[in-house]
C-alpha positions in Angstrom: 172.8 163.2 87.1 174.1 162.3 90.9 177.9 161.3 91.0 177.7 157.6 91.6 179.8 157.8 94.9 177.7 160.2 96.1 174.5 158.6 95.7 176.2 155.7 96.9 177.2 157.6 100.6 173.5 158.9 100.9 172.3 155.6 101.3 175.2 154.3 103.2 174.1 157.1 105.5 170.0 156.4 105.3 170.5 152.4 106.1 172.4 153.0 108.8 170.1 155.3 110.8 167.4 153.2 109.6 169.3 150.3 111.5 169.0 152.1 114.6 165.5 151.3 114.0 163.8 154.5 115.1 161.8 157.1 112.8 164.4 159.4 110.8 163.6 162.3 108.8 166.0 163.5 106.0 166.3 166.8 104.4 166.9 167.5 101.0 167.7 171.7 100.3 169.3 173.6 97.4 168.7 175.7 94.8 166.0 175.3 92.0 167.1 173.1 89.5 169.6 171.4 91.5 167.8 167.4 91.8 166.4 167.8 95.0 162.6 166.2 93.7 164.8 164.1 91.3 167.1 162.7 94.6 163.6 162.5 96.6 162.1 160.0 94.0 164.9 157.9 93.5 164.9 157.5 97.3 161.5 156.7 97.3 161.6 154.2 94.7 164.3 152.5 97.0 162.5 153.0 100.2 159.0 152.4 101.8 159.0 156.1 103.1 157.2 159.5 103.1 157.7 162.0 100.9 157.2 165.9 101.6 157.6 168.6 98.8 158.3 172.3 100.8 156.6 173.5 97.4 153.3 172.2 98.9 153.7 174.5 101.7 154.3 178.4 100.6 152.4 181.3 101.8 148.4 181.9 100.7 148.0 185.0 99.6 146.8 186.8 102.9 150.1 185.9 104.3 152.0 187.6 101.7 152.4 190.9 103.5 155.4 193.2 103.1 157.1 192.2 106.4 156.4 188.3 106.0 158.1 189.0 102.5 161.2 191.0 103.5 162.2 188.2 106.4 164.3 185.7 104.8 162.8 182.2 104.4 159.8 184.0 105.3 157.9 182.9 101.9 157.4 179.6 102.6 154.6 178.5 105.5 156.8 176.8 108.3 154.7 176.9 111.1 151.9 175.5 108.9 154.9 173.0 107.7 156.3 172.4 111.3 152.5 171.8 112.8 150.8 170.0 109.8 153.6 167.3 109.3 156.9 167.7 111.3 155.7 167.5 114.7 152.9 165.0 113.5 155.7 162.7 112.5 157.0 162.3 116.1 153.5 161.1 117.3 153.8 157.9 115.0 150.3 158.0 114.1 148.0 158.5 110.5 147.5 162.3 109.8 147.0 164.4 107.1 147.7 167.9 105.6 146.7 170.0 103.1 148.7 171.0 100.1 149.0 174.4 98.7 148.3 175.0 94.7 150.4 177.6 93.8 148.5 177.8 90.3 144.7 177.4 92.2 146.5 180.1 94.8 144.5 178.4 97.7 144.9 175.3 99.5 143.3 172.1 97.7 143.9 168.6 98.5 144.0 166.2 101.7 147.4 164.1 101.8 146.7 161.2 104.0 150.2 160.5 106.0 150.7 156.8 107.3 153.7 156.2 109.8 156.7 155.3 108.5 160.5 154.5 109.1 161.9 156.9 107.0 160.7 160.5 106.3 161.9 162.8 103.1 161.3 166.8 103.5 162.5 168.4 99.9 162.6 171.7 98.9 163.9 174.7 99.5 163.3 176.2 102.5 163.3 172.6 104.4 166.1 173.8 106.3 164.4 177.0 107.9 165.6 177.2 111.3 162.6 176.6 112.9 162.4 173.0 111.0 166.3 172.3 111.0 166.6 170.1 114.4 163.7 167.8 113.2 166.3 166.4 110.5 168.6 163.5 111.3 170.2 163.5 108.5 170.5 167.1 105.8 171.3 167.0 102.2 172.2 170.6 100.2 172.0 169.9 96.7 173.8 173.0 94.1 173.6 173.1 90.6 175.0 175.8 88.6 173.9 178.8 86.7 173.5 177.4 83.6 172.7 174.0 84.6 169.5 175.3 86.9 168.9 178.1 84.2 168.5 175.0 81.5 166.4 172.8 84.2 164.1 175.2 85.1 163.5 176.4 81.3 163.0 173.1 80.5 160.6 172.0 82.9 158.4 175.4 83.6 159.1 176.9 79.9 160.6 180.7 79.3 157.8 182.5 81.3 158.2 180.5 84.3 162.6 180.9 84.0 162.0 184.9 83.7 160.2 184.4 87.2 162.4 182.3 88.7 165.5 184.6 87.8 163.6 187.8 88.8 161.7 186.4 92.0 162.3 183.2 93.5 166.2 182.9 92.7 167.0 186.0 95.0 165.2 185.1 97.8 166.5 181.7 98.0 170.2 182.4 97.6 169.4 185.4 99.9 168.3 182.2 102.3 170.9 180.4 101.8 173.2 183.0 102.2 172.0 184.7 105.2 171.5 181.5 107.1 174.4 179.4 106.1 172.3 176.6 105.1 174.8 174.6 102.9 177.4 174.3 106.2 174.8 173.1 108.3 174.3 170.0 105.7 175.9 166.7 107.0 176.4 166.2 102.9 177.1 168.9 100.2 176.8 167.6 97.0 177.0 169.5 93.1 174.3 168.2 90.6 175.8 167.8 87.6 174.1 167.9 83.6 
């Protein structure tokens, strides 16, 4: 659950850029488990906005070579990410994208974008730095060991956790880590149980 106070300065923060009354695109990053779909709900059940998952975007299959996989963030499509949505967004017109399955392994549906104020990007990996100056306001969301370790069992079952601890864990802190996401976030915040 989001501290109350906190919660409270993310969207002292979102009405006041929204005030300036231009397009703003927000950032939610952090580790798996930590809230950051949880966070991007709640704000969409307060805001008329846009809402892009980062999960929606990782590599096909054909792009998973050794190199692409060895560069840090580099399992995650952002130039497919940065052409598809981000710089769509700045042209303030309907677009769409498709979204990758990572069960189907291959792209499936058409998202159909309409123009909108406000603008969520969550997942990790939204904070690549080739996406980073496209935010106007960036979120890092942390849980801890045990917290994400009970989060992601509970929601993807024991198969899924084995392959989150042995794949996906390690190259995200490695991200994280390697690129200092968390200190380039105007707001740090810990998830708690």
């Amino acid at each position: 659950m989001m501290q109350r106070e906190a919660y409270s300065e993310i969207l002292n923060r979102v009405n006041a850029l929204l005030s300036e009354g231009r397009e703003i695109t927000v950032a939610i990053d952090g580790n798996s488990g930590s809230g950051k779909s949880t966070l991007s709900s709640l704000l969409g059940n307060i805001y008329d906005c846009n809402i892009f998952h980062m999960d929606d975007f990782f590599l096909q299959p054909g792009q998973r070579t050794e190199d692409r996989m060895k560069e840090v963030g580099g399992n995650v499509d952002y130039v497919r990410f940065k052409t598809q949505v981000l710089d769509k967004l700045k042209k303030d017109t309907e677009f769409e994208y498709q979204i990758y399955d990572c069960s189907a392994l291959r792209l499936t549906d058409y998202v159909v974008v309409f123009p909108k104020k406000l603008n969520i990007v969550e997942g990790v990996y939204s904070m690549h730095p080739t996406l980073y100056n496209a935010y106007d306001f960036k979120i890092f969301l942390q849980a801890d060991e045990e917290i994400q370790r009970c989060r992601i069992l509970q929601r993807s079952g024991e198969y899924m956790l084995h392959r989150f601890l042995n794949e996906w864990i390690p190259l995200e802190s490695k991200y994280f880590s390697e690129m200092n996401i968390a200190k380039k976030c105007d707001l740090v915040l810990t998830s708690l149980g």
